[in-house]
KEROLO-849146 format. One record per residue: residue in three letters; x negated, y negated, z negated of N, C-alpha, C, O in turn. Coordinates in steps of 0.001 Angstrom, whole numbers, plus 500000, padded with zeros to 6 digits. Atoms other than C-alpha are relative to their C-alpha. Example, Ala and Ser with C-alpha at 12.3 -4.5 7.8 and 13.67 -1.06 7.14 Angstrom:
// KEROLO-849146
Ala499110501190500000487700504500492200499100498800500000498064498819499335
Ser500820501190500060486330501060492860500770498910499270500261497802499101
// end
This chain:
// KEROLO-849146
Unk500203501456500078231298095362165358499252499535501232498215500074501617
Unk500871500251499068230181093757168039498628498906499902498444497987499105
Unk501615500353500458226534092680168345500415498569500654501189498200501538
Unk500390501403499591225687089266168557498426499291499951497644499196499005
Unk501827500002500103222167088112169796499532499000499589499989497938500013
Unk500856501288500302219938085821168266499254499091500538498720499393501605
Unk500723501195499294218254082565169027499269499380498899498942498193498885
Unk501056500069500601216133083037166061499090499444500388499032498216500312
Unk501350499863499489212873083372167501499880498678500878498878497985500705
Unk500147500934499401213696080666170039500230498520499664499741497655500391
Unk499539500979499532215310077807168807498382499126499136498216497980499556
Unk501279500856500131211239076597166628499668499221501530499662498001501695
Unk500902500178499128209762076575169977500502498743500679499883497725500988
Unk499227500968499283212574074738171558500337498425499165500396497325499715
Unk500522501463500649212551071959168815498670499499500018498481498283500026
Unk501397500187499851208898072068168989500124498742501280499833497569501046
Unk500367500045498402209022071137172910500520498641499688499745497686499720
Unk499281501560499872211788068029172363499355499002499054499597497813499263
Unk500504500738501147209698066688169060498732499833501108497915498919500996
Unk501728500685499787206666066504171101500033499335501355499061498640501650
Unk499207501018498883208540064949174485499926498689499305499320497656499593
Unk499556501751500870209592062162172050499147499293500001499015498169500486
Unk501045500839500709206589061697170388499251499417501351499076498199501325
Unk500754500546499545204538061380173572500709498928500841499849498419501560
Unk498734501330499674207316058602174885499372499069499259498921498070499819
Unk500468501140500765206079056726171875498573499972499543498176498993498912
Unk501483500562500063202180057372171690499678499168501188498928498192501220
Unk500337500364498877202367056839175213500283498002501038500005497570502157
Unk498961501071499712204594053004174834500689500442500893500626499529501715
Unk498610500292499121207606054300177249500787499860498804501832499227498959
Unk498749500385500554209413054188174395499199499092498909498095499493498540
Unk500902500928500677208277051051172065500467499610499026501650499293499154
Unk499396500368500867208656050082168615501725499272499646501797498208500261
Unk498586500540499447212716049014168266500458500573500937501687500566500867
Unk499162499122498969213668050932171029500857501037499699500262501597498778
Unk498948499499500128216679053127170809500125501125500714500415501203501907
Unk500682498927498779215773056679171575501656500092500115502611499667499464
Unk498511499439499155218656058369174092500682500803498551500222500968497421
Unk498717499622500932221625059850172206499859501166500476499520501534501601
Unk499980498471500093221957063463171096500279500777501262499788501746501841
Unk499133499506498439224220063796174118498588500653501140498091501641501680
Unk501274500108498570221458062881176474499174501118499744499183502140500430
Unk500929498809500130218886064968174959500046500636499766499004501129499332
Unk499834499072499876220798067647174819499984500317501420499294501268501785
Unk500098499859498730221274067514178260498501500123500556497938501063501117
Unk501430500426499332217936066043179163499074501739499785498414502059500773
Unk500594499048500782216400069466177289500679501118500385500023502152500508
Unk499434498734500275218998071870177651500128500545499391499710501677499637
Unk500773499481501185219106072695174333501403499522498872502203498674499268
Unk498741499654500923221867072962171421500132498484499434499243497704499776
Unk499961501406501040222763069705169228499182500771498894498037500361499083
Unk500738499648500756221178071426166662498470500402499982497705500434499018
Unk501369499951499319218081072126168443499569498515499912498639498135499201
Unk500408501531499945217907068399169101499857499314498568498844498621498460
Unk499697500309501385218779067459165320499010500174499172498525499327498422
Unk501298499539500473216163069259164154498929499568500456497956499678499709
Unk501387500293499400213522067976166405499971498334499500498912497771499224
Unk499704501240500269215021064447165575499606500145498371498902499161498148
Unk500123499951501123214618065315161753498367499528499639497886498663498907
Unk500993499691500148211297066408162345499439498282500108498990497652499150
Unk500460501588500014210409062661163605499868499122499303498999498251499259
Unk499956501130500468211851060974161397499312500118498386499052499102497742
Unk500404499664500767210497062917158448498105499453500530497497498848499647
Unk501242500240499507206880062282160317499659498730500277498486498530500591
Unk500180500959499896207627058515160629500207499430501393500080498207501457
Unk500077500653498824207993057804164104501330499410500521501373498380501195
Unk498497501102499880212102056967164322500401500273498698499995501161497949
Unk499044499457501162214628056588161592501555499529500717501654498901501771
Unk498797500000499794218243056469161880500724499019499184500602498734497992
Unk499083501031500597220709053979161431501789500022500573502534499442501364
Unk498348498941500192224156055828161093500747499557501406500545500449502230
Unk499040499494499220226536054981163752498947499159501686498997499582502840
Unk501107500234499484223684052872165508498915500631500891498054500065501564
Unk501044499201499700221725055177166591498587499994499958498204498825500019
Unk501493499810499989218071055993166500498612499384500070497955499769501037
Unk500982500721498907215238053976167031498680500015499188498529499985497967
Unk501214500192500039211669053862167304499611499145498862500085498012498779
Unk500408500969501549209836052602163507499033498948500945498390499206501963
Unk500397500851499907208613049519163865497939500032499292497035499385499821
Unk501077499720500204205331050646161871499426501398499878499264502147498914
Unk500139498304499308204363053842163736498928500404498792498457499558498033
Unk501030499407500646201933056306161815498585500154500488497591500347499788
Unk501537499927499220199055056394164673499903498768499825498686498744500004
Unk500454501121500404198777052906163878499474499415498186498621498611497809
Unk500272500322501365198827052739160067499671500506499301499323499905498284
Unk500917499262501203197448055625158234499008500312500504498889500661501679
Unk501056499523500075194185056304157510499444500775499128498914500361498097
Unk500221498849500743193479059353156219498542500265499680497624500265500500
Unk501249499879500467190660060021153806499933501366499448500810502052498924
Unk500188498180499592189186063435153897498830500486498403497606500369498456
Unk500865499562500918187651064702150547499645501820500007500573502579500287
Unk500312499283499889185985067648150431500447501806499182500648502899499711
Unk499556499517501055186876069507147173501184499434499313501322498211499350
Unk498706500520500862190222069144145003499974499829498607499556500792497965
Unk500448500301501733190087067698141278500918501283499254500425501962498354
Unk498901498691500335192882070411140483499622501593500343500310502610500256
Unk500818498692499982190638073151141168498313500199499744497621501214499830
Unk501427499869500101187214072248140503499343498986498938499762497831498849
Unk501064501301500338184477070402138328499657499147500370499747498013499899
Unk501192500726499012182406069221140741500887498699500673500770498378501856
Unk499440501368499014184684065919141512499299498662499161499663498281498049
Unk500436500884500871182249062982140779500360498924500460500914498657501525
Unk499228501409499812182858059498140100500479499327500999501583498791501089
Unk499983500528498986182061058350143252501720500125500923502311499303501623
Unk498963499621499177185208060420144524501065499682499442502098499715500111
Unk498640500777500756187669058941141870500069498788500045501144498304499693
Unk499686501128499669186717055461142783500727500148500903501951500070500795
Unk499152499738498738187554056162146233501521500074500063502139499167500621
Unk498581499216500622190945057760145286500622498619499371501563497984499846
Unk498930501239500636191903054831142862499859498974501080500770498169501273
Unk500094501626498980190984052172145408501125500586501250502052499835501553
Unk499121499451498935192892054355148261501693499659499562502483498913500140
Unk498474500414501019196328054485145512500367499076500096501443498710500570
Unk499747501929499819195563050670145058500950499418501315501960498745501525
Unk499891500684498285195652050087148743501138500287500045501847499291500190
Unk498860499689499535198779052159149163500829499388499597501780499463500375
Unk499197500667500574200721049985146968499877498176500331500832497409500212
Unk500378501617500110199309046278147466499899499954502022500020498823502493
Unk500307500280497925198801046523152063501211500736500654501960501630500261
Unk499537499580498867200394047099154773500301501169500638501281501380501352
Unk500658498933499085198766050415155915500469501363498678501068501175497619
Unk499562498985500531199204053958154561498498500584499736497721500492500687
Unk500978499285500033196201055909152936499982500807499630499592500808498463
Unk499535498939500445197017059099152710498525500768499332497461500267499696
Unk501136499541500331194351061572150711500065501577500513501138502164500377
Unk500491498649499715193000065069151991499498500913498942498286500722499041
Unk500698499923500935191961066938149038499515501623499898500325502544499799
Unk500077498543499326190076070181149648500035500665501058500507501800501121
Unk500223499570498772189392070649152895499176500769500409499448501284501494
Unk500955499246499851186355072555152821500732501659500035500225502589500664
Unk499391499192500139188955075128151914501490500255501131502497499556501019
Unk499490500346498763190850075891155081501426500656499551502325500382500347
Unk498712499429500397194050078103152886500162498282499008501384498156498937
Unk499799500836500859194035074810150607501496498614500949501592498140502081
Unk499083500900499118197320072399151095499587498920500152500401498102500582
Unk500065501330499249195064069388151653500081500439501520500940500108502337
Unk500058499120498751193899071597154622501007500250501063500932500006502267
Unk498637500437499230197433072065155611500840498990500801501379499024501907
Unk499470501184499513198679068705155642499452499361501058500074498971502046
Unk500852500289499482195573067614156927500229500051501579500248499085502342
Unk499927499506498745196048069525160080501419500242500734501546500545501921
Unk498860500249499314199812069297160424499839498344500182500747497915500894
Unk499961501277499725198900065470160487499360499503501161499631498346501484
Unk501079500311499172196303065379163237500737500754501408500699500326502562
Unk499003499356498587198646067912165604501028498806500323501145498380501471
Unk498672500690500078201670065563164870499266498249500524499934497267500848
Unk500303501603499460199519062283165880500389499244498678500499498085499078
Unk499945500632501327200142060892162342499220499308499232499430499033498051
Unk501152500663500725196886059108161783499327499127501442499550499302502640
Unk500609501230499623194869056198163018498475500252500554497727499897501464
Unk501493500188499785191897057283162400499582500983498386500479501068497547
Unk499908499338501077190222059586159427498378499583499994497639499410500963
Unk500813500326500389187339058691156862499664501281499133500494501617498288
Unk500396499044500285185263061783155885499038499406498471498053498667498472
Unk500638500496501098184161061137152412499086501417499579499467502552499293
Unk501191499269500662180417062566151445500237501249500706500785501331501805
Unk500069498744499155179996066356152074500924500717500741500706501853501164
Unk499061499055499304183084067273153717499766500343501675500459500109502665
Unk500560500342498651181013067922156556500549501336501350500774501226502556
Unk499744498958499409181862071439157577501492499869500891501671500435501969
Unk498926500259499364185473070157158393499887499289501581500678499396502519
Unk500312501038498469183738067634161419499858500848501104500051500322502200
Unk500824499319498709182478070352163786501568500970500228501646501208501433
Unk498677499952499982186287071827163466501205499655501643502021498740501531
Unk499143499777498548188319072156167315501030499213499565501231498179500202
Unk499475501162500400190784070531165260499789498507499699500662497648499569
Unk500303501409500169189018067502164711499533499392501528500030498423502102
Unk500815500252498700186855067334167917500870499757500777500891498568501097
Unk498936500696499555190004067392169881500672499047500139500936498440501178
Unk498829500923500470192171065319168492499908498414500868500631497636501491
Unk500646501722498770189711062210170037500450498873498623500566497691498946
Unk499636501124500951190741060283166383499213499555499688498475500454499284
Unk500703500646500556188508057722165308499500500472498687500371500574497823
Unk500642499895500841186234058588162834498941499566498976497806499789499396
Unk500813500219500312184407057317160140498984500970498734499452502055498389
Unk500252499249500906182094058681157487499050499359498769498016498746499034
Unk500784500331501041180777057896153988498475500759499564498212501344498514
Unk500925498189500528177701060298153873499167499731501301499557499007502217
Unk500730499914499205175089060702155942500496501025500527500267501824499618
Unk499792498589499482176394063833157915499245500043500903499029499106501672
Unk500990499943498414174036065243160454500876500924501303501639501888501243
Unk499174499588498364175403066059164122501620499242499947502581499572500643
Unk498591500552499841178391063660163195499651498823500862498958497930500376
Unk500247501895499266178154060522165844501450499581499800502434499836500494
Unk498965500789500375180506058473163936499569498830499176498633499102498425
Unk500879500771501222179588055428161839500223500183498920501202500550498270
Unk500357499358501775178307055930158759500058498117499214499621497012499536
Unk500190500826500935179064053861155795498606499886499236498611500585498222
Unk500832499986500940175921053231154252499546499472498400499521498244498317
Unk499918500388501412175289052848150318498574499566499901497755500479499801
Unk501849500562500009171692050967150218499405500294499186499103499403498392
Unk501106499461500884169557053017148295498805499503499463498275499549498352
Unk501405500556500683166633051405148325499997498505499785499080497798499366
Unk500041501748500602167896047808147910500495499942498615500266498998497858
Unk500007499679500746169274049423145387499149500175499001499451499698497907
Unk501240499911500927165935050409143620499329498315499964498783497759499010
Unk500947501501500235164510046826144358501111498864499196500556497992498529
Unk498807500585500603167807045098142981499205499746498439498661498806497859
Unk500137499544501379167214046936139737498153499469499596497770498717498700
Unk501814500513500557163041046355139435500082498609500097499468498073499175
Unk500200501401500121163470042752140210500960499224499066500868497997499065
Unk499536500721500664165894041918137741499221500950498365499205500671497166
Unk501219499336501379163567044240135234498818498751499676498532498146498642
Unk500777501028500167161020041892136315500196498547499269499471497830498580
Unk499601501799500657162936038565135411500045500111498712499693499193497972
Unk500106499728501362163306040070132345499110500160498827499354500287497627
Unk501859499405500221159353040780131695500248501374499530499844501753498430
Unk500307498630500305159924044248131700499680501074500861500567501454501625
Unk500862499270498730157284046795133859500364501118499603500625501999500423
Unk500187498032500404157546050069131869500946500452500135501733500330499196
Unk498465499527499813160516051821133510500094501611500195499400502300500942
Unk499548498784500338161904054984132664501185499987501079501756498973501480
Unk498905500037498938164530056678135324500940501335499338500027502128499111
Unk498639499664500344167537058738134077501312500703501643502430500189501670
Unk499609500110498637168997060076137856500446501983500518500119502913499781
Unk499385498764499211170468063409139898498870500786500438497792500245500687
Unk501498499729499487168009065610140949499618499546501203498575498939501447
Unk499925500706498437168840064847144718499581498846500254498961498527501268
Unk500873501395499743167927061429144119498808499664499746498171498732500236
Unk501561500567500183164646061772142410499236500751501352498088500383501603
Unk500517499449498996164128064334145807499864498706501227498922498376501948
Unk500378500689499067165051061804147815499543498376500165499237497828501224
Unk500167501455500221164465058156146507498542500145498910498114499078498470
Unk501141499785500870161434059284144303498774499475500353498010499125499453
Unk501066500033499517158805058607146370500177497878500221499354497127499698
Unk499457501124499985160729054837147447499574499654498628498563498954498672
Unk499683500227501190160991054481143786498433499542499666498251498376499314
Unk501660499859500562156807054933142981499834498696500831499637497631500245
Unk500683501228499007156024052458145982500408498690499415499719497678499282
Unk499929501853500110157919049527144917500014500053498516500415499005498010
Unk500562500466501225156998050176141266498608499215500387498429498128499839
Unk501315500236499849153350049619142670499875498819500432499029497969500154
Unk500265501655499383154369046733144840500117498948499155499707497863499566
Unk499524501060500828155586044716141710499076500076499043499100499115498274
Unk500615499919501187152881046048139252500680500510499024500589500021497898
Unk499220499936501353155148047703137187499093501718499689497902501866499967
Unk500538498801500706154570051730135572501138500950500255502287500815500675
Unk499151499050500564155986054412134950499110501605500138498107501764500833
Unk500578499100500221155297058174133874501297501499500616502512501693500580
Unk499247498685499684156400061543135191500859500764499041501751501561499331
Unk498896499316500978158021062683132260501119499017499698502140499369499106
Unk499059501030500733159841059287131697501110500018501136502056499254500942
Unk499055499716498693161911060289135201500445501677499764499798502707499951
Unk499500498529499930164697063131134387501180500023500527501944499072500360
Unk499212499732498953167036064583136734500900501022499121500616501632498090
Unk498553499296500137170446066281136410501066500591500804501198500207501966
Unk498848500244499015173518067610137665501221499573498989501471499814497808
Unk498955500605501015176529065702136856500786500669499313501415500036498465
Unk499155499311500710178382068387135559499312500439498490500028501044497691
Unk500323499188500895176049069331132821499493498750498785498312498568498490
Unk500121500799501056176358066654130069499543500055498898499038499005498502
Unk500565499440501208175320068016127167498403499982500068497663499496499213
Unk501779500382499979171520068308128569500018498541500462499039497883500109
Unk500398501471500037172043064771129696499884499010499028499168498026499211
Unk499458500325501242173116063633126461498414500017499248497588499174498898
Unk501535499468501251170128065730124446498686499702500916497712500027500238
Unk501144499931499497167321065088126937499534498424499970498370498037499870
Unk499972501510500020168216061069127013499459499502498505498605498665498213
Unk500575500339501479167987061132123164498515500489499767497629499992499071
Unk501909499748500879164594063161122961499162499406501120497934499484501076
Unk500908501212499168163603060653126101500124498502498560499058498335497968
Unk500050500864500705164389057731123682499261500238498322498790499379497576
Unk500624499567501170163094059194120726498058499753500275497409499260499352
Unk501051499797499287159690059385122486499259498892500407498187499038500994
Unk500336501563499766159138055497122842498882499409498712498109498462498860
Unk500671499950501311157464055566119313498263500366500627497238499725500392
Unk501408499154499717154479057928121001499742498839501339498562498494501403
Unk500319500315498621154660055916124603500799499321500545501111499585501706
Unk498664500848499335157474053102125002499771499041501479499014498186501937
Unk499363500951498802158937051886127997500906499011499550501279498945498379
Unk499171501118500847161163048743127904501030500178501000502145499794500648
Unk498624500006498865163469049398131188500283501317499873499510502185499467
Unk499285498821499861165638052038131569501237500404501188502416500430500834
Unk498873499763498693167681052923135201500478501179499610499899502067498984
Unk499169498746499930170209055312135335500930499416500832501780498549500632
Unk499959500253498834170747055336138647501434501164500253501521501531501424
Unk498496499113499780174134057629138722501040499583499160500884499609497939
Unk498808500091501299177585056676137183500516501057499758501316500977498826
Unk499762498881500703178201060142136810499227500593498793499609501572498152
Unk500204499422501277176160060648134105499284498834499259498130498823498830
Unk500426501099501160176253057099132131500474499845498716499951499371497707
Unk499538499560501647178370057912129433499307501140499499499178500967498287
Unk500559498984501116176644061076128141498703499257500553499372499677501497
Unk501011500271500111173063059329129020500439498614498573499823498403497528
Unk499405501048501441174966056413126521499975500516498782499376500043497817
Unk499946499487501189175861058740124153498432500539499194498365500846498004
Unk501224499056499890172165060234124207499232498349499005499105498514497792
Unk500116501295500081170972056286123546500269500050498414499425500122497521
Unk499079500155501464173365056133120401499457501115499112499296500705497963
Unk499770498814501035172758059565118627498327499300500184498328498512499239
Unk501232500261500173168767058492119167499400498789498486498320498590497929
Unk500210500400500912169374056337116591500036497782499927499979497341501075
Unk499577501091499825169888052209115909498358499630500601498186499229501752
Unk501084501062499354166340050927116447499195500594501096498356499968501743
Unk500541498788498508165298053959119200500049498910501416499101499114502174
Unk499316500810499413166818051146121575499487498522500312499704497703501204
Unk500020501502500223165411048216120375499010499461501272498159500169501811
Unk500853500892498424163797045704123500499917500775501017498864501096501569
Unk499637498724498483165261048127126364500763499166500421501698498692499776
Unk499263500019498385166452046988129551500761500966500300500149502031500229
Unk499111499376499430169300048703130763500870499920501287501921499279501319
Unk498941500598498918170699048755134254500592501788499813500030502812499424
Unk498834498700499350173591051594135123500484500017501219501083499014501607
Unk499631499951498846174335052493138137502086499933499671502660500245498628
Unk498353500141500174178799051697139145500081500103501057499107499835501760
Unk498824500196498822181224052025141920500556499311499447501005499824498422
Unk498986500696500195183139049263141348500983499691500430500890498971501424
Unk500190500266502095185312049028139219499679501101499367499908502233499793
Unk500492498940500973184133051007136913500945501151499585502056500706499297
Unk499300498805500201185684054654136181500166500524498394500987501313497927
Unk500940499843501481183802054586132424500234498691498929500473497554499336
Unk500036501025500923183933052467129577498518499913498835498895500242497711
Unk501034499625500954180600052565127474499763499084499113499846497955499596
Unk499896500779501662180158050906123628498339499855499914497622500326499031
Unk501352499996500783176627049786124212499760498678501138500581498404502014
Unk499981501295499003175111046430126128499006500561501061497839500906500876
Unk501011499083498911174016047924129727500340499033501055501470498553500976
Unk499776501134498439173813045432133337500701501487500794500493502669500517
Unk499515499139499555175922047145135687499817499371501663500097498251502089
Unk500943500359498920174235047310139123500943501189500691501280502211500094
Unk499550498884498729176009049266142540501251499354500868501319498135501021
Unk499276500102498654178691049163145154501440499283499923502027499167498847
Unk498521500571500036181990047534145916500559500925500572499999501268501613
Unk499335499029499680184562050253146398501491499687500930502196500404501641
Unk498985501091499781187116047591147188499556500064501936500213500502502880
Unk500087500016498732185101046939150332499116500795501075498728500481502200
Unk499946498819499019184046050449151347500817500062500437500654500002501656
Unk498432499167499799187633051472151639500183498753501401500463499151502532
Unk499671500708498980187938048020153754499291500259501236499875500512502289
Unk500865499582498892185081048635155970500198501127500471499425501413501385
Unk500022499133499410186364051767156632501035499983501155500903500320502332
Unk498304500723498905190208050515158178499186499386500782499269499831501927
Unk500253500692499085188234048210159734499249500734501384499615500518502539
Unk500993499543499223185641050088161599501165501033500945501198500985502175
Unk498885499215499065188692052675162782500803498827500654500897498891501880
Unk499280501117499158190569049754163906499330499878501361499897500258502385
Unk500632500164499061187520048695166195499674501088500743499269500753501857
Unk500129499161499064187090052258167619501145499943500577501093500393501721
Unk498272498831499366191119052952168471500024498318500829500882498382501711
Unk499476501270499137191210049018170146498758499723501326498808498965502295
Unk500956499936498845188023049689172212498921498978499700497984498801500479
Unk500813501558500326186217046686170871498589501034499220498505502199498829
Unk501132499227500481182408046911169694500228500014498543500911499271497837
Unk500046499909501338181542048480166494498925500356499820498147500768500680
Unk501707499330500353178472049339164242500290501266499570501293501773499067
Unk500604498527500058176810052582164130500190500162498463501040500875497930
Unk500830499886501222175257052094160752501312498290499232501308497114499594
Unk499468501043500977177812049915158134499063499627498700499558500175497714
Unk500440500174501174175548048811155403500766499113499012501142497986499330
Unk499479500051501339177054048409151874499158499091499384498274499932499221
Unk501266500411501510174519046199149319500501500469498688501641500796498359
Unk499942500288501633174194046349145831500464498843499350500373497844500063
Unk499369500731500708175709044288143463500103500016498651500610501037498185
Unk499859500188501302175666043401140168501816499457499541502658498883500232
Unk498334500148500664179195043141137784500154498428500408501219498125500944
Unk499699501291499727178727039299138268500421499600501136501398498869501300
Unk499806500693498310178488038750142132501321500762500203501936500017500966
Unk498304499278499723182016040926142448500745498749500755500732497594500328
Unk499160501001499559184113039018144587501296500099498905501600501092498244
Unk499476500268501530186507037722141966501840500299500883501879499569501874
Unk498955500279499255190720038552143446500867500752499515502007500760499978
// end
C-alpha cells in the first residue's frame, strides 16, 4: 500500500496562524465592523494553506464572534465585536462544587443573567478560577488569548488569578469588587462604615441605644472596633457577649446561638438588633422565631441585603445594604473608561441603602 503522509500535526498550527491574522485585521480596525473579509480563494492564497485550513480558521471566528457568514454573500466583520461588548466576571469558586458560594456571589450572578437578557452587552461568568483544571478556568483563558473580552471584573477573593502572566499580559481592563492587595485596578467599594452609621442612626430615630450585633467573624475583626466608636459617638451601648460572629456556612449555630442571644433579653435586654450579613439572615430569623412570640417584643431589626434580595424572611426586619443593579453598572462603566483612555476613579464607592431609597425601574 502505498504510504501517504500526514498533515495532522500541521494543519492546528496553520489554522491557528490565519485565525489570528484575521483577528488582528479587526482588533487592529484594517478590517472594520461590515467589512467583507477576502474570499476563501484569497486566503487561501494569501496563507498558502488548504480551503479547509482556511474554513476552519473561519469557523473558529465566527464561533468566537468576530465574523458571521451570509451564504452566497460572503463573510463579514460582526457589527458587535466581542472586545467591545463582553465583560467578563471572574468568580472565584463554582456553586457546582462547593458550599462556600455566598449571597453576595448569587446576587452578582442573577444581576449579570438579568443584564444578559435586558442590554446590549454580553456578561459572560467565570466560575472557579482559583482552580486552574476547572472549565471556568478554561474558558476563561481561551477568552483572554482569543481577545474576546472588554474588560474583566474580579469578584471578591479571586485574587490569586490577578498576579497570573495570563492576565498581566493581556493589558485588559480591569476591575475589582474586593479589596485585593498588589491589584492597581479600581476597586468597587461596599461602604462599611456608612454602613454601620446608616444602621445606628435609624436605631436612633427609633429611640433605640441597646444594640446587639449578629455578623461574620471577619467583620467583627474588621469593623468591630468602627462599630464601638460610633456606638460611643451617639451614646448608645452595647455588650461583648451581645456581638456573635459566624461563618456563613454553619447555620445551625447561627440559628441556636441567635435564639439563646434572644432568650437572654429577660436577664439584660437590648432593643436593636444588626445583622450585618445576608448570608446568615434567614437562620439568625429562624433563631428569632423558635425564641419564642414575646422573646422579640420592642426589637429593632435592621438586616443586612444585596439588592434584591436572594431570601425571603416571615418576620418584620428594615432591610439596609447595596444596590447590585448598580455594582454590576459601575463596573461596565469603569472598563469602558479604562479601554477609551478617558479618566477614571481609583476607589468606586457604593453607599448603603435602605429597601425604600431603591431606585424604583
Amino acid at each position: 500500500m502505498k504510504s501517504v503522509r500526514s498533515n495532522r500535526g500541521r494543519t492546528p498550527v496553520k489554522k491557528d496562524h490565519v485565525a489570528r491574522e484575521l483577528r488582528q485585521q479587526i482588533l487592529s480596525g484594517k478590517l472594520q465592523p461590515g467589512d467583507r473579509v477576502p474570499t476563501r480563494t484569497d486566503l487561501e492564497e494569501a496563507f498558502q494553506t488548504s480551503t479547509a485550513t482556511v474554513q476552519s480558521a473561519l469557523d473558529d471566528l465566527v464561533r468566537d464572534g468576530f465574523v458571521r457568514v451570509e451564504g452566497r454573500r460572503g463573510t463579514f466583520v460582526t457589527q458587535d465585536l466581542p472586545f467591545l461588548t463582553r465583560y467578563g466576571f471572574v468568580f472565584p469558586r463554582d456553586p457546582a462544587t462547593t458550599a462556600e458560594w455566598p449571597r453576595f456571589f448569587t446576587a452578582i450572578a442573577n444581576e449579570v443573567l438579568r443584564a444578559n437578557m435586558t442590554s446590549g452587552i454580553q456578561l459572560p461568568i467565570y466560575a472557579g478560577v482559583n482552580n486552574p483544571k476547572s472549565d471556568g478556568y478554561r474558558e476563561l483563558e481561551h477568552d483572554v488569548l482569543t481577545r474576546r473580552l472588554a474588560g474583566l471584573v474580579f469578584v471578591s477573593e479571586s485574587a490569586m488569578l490577578t498576579h497570573k502572566p495570563l492576565i498581566e499580559e493581556a493589558g485588559l481592563p480591569v476591575v475589582r469588587i474586593a479589596d485585593i492587595p498588589g491589584l492597581p485596578a479600581p476597586w468597587i467599594m461596599l461602604d462599611g462604615e456608612a454602613y454601620i452609621d446608616k444602621a445606628l442612626d435609624y436605631f436612633l430615630q427609633k429611640g433605640k441605644r441597646r444594640v446587639a450585633v449578629l455578623a461574620l467573624h471577619d467583620w467583627i475583626v474588621e469593623r468591630g472596633e468602627y462599630l464601638r466608636t460610633a456606638l460611643a459617638k451617639r451614646g448608645m451601648e452595647t455588650r461583648s457577649y451581645w456581638t456573635q460572629g459566624f461563618h456563613y456556612t454553619l447555620t445551625a449555630s447561627t440559628r441556636n446561638c441567635t435564639e439563646l442571644l434572644l432568650r437572654s433579653r429577660t436577664l439584660d435586654p437590648f432593643d436593636a438588633l444588626l445583622i450585618s450579613d445576608d448570608n446568615i439572615v434567614s437562620a439568625a430569623a429562624e433563631g428569632i422565631a423558635a425564641a419564642g412570640d414575646g422573646a422579640a417584643q420592642g426589637l429593632e431589626v435592621i438586616a443586612h441585603c444585596n439588592f434584591p434580595p436572594t431570601d425571603a424572611v416571615a418576620m418584620p426586619i428594615k432591610r439596609l445594604g447595596f444596590d447590585v443593579r448598580r455594582i454590576v453598572a459601575e463596573c461596565v462603566r469603569s472598563i469602558d473608561q479604562q479601554r477609551d483612555g478617558g479618566d477614571y476613579a481609583q476607589c468606586i464607592r457604593i453607599p448603603p441603602m435602605f429597601d425604600h431609597e431603591l431606585p424604583r425601574n
